[in-house]
C-alpha positions as a LaTeX table, in Angstrom:
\begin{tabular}{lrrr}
\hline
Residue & $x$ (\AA) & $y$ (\AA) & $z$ (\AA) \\
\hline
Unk1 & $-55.63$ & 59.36 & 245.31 \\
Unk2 & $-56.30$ & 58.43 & 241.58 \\
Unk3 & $-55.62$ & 54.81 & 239.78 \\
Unk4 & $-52.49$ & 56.77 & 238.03 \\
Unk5 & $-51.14$ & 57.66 & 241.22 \\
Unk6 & $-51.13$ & 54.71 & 242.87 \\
Unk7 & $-50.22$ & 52.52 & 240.14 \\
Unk8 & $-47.23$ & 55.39 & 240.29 \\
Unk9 & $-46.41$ & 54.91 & 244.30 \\
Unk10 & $-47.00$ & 51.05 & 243.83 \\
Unk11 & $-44.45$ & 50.63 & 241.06 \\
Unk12 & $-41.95$ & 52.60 & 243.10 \\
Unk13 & $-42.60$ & 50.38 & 246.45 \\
Unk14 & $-42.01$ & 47.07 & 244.60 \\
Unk15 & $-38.89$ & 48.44 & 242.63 \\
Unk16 & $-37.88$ & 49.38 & 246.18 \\
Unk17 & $-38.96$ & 46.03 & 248.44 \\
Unk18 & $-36.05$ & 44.03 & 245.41 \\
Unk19 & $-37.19$ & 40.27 & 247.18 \\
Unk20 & $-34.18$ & 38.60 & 245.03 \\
Unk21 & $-31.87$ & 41.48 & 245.49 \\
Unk22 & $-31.25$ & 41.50 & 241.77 \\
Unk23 & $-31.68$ & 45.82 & 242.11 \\
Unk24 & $-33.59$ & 48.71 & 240.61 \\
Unk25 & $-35.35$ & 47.79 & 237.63 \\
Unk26 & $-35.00$ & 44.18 & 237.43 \\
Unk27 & $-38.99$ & 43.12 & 238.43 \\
Unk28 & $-40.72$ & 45.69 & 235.56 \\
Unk29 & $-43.12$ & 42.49 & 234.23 \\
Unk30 & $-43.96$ & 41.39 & 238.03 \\
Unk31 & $-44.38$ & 44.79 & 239.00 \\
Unk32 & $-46.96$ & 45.36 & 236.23 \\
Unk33 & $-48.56$ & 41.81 & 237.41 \\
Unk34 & $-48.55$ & 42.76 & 241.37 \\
Unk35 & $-50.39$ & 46.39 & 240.44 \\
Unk36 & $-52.93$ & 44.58 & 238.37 \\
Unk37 & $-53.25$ & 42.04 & 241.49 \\
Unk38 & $-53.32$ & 44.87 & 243.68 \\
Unk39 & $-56.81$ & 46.40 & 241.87 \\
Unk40 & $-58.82$ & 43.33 & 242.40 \\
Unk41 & $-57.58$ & 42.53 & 245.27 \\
Unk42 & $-59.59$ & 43.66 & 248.85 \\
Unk43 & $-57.54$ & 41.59 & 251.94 \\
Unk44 & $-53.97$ & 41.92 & 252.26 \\
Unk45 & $-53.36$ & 38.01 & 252.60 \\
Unk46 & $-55.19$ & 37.76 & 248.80 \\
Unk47 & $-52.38$ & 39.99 & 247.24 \\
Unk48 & $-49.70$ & 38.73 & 249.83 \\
Unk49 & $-50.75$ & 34.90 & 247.93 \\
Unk50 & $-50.92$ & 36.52 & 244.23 \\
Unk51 & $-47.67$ & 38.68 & 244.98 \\
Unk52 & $-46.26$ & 35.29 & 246.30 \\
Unk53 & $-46.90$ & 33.26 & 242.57 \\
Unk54 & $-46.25$ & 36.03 & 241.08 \\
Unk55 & $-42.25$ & 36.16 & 241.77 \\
Unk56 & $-42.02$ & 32.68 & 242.45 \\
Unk57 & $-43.44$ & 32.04 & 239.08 \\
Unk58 & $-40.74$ & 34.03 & 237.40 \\
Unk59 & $-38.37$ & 33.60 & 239.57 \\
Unk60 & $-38.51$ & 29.28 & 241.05 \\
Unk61 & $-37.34$ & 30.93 & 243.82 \\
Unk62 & $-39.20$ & 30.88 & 247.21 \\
Unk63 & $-39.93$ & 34.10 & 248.91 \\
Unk64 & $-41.07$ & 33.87 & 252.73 \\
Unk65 & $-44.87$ & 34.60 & 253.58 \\
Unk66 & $-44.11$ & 37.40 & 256.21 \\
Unk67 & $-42.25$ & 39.29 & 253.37 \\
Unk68 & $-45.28$ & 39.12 & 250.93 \\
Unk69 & $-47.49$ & 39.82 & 254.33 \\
Unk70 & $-45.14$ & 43.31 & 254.64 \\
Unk71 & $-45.55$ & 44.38 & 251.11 \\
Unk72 & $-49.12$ & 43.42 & 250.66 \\
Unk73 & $-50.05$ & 45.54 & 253.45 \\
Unk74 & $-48.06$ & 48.63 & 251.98 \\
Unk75 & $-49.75$ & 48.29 & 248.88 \\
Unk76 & $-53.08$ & 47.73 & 250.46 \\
Unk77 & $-53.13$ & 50.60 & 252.87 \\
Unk78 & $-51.65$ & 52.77 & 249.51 \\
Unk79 & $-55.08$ & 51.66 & 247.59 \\
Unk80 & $-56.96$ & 52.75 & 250.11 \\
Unk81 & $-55.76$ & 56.16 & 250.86 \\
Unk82 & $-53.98$ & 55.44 & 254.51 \\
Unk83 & $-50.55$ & 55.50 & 253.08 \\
Unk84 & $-48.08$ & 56.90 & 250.53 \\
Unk85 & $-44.17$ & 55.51 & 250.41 \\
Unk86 & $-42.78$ & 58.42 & 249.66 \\
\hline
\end{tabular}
């Protein structure tokens, strides 16, 4: 799959995954800063910590580990060609 593509499939999944529950569209600057994360990054608990700051930076609200775990490993297994959301 090609950087475009999974930048695509990526910004879909986090629109989708909504930690706050503030709905569609409402992350578009974290999203940008997760897929960015998500190209340097080669473990899923690396991005699950960077995903982590990331919203809790914007947001001073706390998300739960397991929930960055869960996306981090979507995103992960989407870089790497084992997965596609959609």
């Amino acid at each position: 799959m090609e950087t475009i593509e999974i930048n695509h499939f990526a910004a879909d999944l986090l629109d989708r995954w909504d930690p706050f529950n503030h709905g569609p569209g409402a992350y578009e600057t974290e999203i940008a800063e997760v897929i960015t994360a998500l190209h340097d990054a080669v473990h899923p608990s690396e991005l699950a910590e960077r995903i982590r700051l990331i919203y809790e930076q914007s947001y001073e609200l706390w998300i739960p580990h397991e929930a960055c775990m869960d996306i981090s490993y979507k995103l992960i297994a989407l870089k790497y060609g084992a997965g596609c959301p959609l």
